[in-house]
DRENMINU-122018 format. One record per residue (C-alpha): residue in three letters; x, y negated, z. Coordinates in steps of 0.02 Angstrom, whole numbers, plus 50000, padded with zeros to 5 digits. Each point is the difference from the previous one (the first is absolute). Example, Ala and Ser with C-alpha at 12.3 -4.5 7.8 and 13.67 -1.06 7.14 Angstrom:
<nodes>
<node miro="ala" X="50615" Y="50225" Z="50390"/>
<node miro="ser" X="50069" Y="49828" Z="49967"/>
</nodes>
This chain:
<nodes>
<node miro="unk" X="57150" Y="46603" Z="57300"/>
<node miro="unk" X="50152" Y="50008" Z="49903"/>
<node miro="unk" X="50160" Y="49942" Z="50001"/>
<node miro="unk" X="50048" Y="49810" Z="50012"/>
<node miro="unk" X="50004" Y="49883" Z="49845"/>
<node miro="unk" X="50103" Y="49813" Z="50000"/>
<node miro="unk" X="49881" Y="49882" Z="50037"/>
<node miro="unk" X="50046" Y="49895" Z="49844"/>
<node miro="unk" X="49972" Y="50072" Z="49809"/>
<node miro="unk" X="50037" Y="49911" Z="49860"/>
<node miro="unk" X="49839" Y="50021" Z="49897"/>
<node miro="unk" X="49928" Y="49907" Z="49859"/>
<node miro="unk" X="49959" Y="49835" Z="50044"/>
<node miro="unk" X="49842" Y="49923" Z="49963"/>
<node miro="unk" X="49923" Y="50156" Z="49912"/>
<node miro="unk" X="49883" Y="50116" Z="50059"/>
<node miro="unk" X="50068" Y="50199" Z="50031"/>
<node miro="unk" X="49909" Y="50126" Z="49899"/>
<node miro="unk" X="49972" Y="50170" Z="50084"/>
<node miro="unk" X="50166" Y="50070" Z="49930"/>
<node miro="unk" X="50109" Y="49849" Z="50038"/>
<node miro="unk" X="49943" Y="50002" Z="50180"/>
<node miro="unk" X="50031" Y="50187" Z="50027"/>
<node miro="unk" X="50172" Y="49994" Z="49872"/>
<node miro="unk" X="50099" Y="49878" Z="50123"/>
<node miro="unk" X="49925" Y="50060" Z="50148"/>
<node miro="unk" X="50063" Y="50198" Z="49970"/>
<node miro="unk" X="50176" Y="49911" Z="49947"/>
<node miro="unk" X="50017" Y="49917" Z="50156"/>
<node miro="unk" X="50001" Y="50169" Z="50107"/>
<node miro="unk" X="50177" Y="50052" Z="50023"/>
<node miro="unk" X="49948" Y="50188" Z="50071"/>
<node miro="unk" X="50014" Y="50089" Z="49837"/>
<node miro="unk" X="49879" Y="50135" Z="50082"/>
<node miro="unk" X="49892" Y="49855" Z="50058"/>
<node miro="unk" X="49992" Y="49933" Z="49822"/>
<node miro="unk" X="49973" Y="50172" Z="49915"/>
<node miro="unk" X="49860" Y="50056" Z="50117"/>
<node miro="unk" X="49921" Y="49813" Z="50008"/>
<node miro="unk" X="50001" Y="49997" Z="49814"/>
<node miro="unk" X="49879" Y="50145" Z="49991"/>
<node miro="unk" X="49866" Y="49907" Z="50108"/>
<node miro="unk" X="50035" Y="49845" Z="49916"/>
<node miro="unk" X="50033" Y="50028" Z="49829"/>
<node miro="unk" X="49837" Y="50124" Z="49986"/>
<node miro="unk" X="49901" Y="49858" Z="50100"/>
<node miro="unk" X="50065" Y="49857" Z="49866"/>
<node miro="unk" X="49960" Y="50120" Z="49843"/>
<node miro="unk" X="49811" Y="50033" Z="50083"/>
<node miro="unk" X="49976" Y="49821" Z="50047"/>
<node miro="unk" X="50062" Y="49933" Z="49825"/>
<node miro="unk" X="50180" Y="49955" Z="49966"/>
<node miro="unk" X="49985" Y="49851" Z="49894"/>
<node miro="unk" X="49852" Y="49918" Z="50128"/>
<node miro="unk" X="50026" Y="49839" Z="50110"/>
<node miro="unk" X="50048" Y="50073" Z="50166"/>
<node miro="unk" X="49882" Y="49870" Z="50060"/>
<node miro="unk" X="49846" Y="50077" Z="49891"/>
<node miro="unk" X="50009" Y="50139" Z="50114"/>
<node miro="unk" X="49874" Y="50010" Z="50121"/>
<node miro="unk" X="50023" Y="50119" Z="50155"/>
<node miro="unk" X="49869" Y="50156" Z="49983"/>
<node miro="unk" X="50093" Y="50031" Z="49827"/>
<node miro="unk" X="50164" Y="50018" Z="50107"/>
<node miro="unk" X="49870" Y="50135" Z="50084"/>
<node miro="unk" X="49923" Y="50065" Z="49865"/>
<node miro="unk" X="50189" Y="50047" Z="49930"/>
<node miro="unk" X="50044" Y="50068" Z="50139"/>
<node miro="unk" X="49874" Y="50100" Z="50027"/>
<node miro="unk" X="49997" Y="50082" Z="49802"/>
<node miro="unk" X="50172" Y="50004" Z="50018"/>
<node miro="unk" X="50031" Y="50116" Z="50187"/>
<node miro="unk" X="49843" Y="50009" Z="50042"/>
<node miro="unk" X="49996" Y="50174" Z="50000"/>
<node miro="unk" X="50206" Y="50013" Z="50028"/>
<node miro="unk" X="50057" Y="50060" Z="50171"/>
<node miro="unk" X="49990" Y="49897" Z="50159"/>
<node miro="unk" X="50179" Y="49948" Z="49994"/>
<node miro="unk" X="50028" Y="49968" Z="49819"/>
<node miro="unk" X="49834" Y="49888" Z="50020"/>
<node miro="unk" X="50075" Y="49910" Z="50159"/>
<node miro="unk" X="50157" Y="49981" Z="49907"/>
<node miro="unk" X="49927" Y="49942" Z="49831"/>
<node miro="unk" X="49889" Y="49874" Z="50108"/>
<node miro="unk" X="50129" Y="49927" Z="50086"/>
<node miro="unk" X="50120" Y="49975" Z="49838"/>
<node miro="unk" X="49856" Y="49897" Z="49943"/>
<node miro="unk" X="49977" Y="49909" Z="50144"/>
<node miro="unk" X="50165" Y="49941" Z="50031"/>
<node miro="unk" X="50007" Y="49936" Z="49841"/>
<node miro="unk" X="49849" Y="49922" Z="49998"/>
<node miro="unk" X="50059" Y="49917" Z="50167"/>
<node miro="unk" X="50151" Y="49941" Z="49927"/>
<node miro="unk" X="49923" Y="49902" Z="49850"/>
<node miro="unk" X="49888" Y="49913" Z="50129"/>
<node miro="unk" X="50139" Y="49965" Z="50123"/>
<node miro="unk" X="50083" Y="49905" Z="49843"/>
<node miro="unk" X="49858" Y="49901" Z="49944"/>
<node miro="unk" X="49941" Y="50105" Z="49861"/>
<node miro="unk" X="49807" Y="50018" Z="49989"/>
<node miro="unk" X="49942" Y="50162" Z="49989"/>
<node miro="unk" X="49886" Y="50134" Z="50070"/>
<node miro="unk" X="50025" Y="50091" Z="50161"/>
<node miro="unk" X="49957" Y="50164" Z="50026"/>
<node miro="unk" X="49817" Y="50015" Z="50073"/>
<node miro="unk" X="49973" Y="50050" Z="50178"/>
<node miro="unk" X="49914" Y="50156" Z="49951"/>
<node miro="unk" X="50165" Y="50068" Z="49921"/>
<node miro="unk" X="50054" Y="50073" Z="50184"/>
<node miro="unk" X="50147" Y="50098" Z="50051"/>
<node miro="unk" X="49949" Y="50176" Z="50007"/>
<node miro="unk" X="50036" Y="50088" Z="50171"/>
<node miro="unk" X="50107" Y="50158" Z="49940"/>
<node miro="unk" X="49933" Y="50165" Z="50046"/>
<node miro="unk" X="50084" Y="50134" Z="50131"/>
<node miro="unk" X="50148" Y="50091" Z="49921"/>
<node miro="unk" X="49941" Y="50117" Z="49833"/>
<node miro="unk" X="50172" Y="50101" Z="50068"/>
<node miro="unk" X="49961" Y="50184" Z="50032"/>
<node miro="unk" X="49990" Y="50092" Z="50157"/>
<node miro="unk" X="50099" Y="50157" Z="49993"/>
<node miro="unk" X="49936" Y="50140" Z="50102"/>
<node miro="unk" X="50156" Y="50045" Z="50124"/>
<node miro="unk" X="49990" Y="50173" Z="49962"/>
<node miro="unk" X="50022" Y="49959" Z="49835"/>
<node miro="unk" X="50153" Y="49883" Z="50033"/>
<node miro="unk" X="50077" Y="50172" Z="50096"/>
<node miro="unk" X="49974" Y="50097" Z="49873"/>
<node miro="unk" X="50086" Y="49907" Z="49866"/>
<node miro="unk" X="50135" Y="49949" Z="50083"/>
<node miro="unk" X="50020" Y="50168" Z="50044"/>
<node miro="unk" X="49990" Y="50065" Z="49815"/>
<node miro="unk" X="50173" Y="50086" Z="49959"/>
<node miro="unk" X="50005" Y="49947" Z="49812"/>
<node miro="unk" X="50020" Y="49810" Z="50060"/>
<node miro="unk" X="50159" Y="49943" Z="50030"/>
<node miro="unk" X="50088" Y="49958" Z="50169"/>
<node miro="unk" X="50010" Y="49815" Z="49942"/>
<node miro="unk" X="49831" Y="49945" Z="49960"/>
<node miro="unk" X="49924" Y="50120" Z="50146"/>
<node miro="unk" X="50118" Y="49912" Z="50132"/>
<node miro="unk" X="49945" Y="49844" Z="49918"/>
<node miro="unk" X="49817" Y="50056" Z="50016"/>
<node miro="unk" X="49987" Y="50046" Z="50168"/>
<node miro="unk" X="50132" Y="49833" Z="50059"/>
<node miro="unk" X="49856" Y="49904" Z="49927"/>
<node miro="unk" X="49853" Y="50089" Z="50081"/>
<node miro="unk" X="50062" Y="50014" Z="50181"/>
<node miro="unk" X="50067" Y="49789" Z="49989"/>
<node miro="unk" X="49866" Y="49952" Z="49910"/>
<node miro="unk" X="50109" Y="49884" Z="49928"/>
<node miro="unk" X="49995" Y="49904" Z="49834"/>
<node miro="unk" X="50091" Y="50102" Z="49867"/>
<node miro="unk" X="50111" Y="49861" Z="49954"/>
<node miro="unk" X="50060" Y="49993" Z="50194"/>
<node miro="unk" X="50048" Y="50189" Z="49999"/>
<node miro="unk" X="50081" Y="49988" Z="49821"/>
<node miro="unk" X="50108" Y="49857" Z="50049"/>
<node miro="unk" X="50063" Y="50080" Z="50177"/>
<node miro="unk" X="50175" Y="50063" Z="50002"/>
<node miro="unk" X="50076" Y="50135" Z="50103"/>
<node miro="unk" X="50108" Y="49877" Z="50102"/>
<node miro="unk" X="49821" Y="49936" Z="50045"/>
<node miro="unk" X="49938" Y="50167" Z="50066"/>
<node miro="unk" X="49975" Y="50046" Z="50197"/>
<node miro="unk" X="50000" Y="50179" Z="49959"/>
<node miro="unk" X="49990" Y="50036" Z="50193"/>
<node miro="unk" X="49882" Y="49864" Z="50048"/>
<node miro="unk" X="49920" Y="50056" Z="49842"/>
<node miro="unk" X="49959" Y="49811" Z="49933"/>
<node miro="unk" X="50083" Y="49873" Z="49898"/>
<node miro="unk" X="49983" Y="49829" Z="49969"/>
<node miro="unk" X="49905" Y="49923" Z="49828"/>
<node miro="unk" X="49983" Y="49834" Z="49905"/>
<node miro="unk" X="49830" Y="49966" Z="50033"/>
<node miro="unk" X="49886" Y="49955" Z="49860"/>
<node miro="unk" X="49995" Y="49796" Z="49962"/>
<node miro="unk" X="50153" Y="49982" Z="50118"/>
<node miro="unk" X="50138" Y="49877" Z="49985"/>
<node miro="unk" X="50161" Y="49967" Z="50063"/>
<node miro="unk" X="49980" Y="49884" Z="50143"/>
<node miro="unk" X="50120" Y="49870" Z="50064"/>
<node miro="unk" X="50055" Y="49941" Z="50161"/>
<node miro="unk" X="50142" Y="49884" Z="50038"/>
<node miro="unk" X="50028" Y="50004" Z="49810"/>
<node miro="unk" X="50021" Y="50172" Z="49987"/>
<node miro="unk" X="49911" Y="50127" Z="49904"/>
<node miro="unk" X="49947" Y="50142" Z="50126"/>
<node miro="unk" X="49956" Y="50162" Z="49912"/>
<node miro="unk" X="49918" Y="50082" Z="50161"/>
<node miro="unk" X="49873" Y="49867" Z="50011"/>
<node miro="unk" X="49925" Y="50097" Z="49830"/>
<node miro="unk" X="50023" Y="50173" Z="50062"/>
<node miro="unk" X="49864" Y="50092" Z="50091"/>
<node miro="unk" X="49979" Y="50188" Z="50049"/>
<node miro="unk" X="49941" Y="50145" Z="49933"/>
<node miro="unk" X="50002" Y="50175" Z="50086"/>
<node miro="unk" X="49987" Y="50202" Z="49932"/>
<node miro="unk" X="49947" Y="50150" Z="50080"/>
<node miro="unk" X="50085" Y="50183" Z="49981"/>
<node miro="unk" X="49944" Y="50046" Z="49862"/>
<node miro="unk" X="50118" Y="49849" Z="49911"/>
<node miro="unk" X="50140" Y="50061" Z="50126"/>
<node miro="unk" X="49994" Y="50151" Z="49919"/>
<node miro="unk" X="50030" Y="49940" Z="49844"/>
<node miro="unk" X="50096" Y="49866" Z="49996"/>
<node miro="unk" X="50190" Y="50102" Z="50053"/>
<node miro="unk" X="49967" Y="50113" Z="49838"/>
<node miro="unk" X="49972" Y="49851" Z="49883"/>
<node miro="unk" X="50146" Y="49906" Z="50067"/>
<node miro="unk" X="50119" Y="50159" Z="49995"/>
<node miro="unk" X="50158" Y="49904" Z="50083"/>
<node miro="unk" X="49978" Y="49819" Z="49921"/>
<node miro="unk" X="50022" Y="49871" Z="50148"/>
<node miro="unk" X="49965" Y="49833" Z="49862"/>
<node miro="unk" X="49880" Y="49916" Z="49865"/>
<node miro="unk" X="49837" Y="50043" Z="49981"/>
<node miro="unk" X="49898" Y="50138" Z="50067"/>
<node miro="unk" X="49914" Y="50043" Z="49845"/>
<node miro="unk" X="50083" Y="49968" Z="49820"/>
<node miro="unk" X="49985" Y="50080" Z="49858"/>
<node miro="unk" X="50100" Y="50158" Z="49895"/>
<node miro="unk" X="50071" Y="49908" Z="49866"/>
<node miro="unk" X="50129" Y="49862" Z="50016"/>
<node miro="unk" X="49940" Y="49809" Z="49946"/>
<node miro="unk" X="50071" Y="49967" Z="49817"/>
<node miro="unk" X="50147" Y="49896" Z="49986"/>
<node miro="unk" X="49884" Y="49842" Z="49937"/>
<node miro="unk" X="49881" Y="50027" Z="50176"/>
<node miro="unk" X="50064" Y="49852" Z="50112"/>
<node miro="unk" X="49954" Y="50055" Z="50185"/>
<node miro="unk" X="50065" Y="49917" Z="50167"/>
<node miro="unk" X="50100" Y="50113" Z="50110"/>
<node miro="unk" X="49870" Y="50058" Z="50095"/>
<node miro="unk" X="49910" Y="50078" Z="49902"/>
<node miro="unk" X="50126" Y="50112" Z="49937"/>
<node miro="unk" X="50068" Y="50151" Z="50101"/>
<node miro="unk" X="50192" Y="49972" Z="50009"/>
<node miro="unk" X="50036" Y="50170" Z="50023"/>
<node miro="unk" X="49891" Y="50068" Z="49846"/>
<node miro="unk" X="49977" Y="49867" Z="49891"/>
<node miro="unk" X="49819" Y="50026" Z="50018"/>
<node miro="unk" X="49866" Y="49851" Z="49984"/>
<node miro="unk" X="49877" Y="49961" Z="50116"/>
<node miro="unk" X="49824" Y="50088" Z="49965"/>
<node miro="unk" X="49896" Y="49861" Z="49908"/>
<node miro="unk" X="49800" Y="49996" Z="50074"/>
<node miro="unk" X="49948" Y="49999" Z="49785"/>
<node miro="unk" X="50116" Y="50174" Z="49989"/>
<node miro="unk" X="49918" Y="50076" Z="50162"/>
<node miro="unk" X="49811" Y="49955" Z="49963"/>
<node miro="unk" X="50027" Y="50091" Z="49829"/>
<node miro="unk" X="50076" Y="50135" Z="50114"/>
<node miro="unk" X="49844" Y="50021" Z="50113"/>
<node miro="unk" X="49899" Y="49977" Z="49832"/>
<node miro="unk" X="50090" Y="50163" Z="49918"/>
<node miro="unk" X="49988" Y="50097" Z="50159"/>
<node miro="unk" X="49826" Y="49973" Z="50040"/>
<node miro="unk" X="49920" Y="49960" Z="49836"/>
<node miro="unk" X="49844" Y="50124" Z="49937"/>
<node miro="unk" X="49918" Y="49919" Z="49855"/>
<node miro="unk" X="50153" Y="49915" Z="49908"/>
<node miro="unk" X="50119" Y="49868" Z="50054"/>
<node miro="unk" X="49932" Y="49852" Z="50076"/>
<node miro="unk" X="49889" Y="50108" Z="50106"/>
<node miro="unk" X="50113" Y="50067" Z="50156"/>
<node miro="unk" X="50005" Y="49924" Z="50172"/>
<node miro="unk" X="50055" Y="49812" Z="50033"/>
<node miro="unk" X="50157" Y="49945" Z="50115"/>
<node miro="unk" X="49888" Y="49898" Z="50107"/>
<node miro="unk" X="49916" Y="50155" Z="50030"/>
<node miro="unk" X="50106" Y="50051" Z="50128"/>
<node miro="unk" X="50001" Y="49862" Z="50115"/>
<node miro="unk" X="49764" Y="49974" Z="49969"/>
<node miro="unk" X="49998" Y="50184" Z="50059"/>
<node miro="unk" X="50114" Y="50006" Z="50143"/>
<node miro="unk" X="49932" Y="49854" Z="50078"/>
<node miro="unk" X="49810" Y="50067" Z="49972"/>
<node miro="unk" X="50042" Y="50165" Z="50089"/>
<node miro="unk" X="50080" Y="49907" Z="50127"/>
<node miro="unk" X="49845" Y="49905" Z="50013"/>
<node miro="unk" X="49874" Y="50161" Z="49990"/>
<node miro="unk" X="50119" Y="50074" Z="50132"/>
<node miro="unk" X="49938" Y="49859" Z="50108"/>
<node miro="unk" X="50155" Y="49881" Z="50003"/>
<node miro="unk" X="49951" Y="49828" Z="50070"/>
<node miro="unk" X="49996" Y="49859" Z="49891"/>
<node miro="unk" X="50163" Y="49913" Z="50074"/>
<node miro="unk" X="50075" Y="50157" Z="49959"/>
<node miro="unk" X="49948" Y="50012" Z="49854"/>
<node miro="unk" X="50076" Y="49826" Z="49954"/>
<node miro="unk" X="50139" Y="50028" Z="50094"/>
<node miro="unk" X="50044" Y="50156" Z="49878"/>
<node miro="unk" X="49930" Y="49910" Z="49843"/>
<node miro="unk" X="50093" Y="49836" Z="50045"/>
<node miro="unk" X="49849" Y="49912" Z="49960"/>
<node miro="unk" X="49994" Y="49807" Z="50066"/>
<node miro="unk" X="49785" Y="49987" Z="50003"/>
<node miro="unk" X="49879" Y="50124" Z="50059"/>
<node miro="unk" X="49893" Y="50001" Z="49857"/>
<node miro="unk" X="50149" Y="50088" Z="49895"/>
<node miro="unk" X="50003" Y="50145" Z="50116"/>
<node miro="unk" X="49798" Y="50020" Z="50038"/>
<node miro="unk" X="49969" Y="50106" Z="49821"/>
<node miro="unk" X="50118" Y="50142" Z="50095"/>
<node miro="unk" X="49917" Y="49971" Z="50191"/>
<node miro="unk" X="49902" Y="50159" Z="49993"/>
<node miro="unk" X="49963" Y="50097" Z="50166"/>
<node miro="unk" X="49952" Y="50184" Z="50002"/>
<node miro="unk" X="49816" Y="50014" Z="50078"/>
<node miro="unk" X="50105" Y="50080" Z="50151"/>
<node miro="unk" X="50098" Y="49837" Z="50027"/>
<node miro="unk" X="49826" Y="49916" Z="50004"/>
<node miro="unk" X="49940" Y="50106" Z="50107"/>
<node miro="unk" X="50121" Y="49988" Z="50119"/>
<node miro="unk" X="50039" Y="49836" Z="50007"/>
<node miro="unk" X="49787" Y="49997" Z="50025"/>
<node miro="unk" X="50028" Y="50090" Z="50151"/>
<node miro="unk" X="50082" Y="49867" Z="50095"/>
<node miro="unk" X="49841" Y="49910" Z="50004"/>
<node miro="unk" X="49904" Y="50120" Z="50081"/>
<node miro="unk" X="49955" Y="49982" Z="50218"/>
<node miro="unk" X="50149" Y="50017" Z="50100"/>
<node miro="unk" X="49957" Y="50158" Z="50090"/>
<node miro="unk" X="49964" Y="50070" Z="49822"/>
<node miro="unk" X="50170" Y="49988" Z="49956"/>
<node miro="unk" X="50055" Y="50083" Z="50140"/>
</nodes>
């Protein structure tokens, strides 16, 4: 629920914890400082609503719900799940050390999160952009890298040209949430790497944006890092001096090139890999496939893109028909 607390706190002894107190040395024990900051939204709002300077243990639990609710009731499913569960944990955590207190009522539930908002992008569309002459070599090599791997952008942007297969036309990633794992008390860096593979129209590409350079990172950017900038060697081109493409500097990229109604309102990274794997999945791909090009681990990731043509249907209807029918 969140991260791990010591089990033994140093509290006031013998009084009762107001509201504040409770929340106060709770948030301080969370060493994360994202944890804290993000937990401290949930919490602190929660505390303020439910009264700062009450006994914890005046609290009953529907005004834990009732807070809640007024507070993200109307809020997006994930900043509700997250909001709920900040509460919660704390809540848990003043129980679990003998603090009387409310708990957060049983109609306060987790909210299932909805399919992905991300837009589809019609492939003709993707074509034709990418095709646009105006855009430049980097960002539509970047583009169409993205949209024929469907990979995350954060795997493409942090692949580097030692990395590349150009004639098997793949390369190995980090996956997302991977971590080095050890064996014999080593650290084993191709335990974390999996594989993602382009088509032609990336082979194309990919020789002109490169122009001779052999190391560093496939994509970087056209000014050198200032002198203040510390970056690990490899994400630096040694030959150019160049820094590795950030994903912040390429989503304002996409943003600039495909924007219509004022920054802000252009196409989104993850864009790339949602469409790809949709047309895939409209173009009949089977749903191993599908997760074996998405590297997805559970088949409910992968079913929003599992979407055969009627023709697929039909033909895969046809099998059921009388034997001598089929013949």
């Amino acid at each position: 629920m969140g991260e791990a607390v010591p089990a033994v706190v140093q509290l006031q002894s013998g009084k009762a914890l107001s509201v504040w107190s409770a929340a106060d040395v709770f948030l301080g024990l969370l060493a994360n400082p994202n944890t804290a900051r993000g937990y401290g939204i949930g919490i602190g709002k929660t505390a303020e609503r439910l009264g700062e300077d009450r006994l914890l243990a005046a609290v009953v639990d529907d005004e834990v719900g009732e807070a809640l609710e007024l507070l993200w009731g109307t809020a997006a499913v994930n900043t509700w799940n997250a909001r709920r569960a900040a509460v919660l944990s704390w809540l848990g955590w003043c129980a679990d050390h003998g603090y009387d207190g409310p708990a957060a009522p049983a109609w306060v539930k987790r909210m299932t999160p909805p399919d992905s908002e991300t837009q589809v992008r019609p492939k003709v569309m993707v074509d034709r952009l990418i095709a646009r002459r105006e855009d430049p070599l980097r960002e539509k090599t970047l583009w169409r890298m993205l949209y024929e791997t469907c990979a995350r952008a954060e795997e493409i942007l942090g692949t580097n040209i030692e990395d590349l297969d150009l004639a098997g036309r793949r390369a190995p990633v980090k996956a997302k949430g991977s971590a080095a794992r050890r064996r014999g008390g080593r650290t084993r860096g191709d335990f974390v790497l999996e594989t993602v593979h382009r088509d032609t129209g990336t082979a194309r590409l990919l020789p002109r944006l490169l122009r001779g350079r052999t190391r560093g990172p496939v994509f970087v950017t056209h000014r050198r890092p200032n002198p203040g900038k510390v970056l690990g060697p490899r994400d630096v081109c040694p030959d150019t001096g160049l820094a590795r493409l950030s994903y912040g500097q390429a989503r304002a990229l996409l943003d600039r090139h495909t924007a219509v109604r004022g920054p802000g309102t252009g196409w989104d990274l993850h864009e790339w890999r949602h469409s790809g794997l949709t047309h895939l999945g409209e173009a009949s791909a089977s749903l191993l496939m599908l997760m074996a090009k998405s590297r997805h681990r559970k088949p409910e990731n992968v079913k929003r893109y599992f979407k055969p043509s009627p023709e697929a249907i039909a033909e895969v209807t046809g099998l059921l028909a009388p034997g001598d029918a089929r013949r």
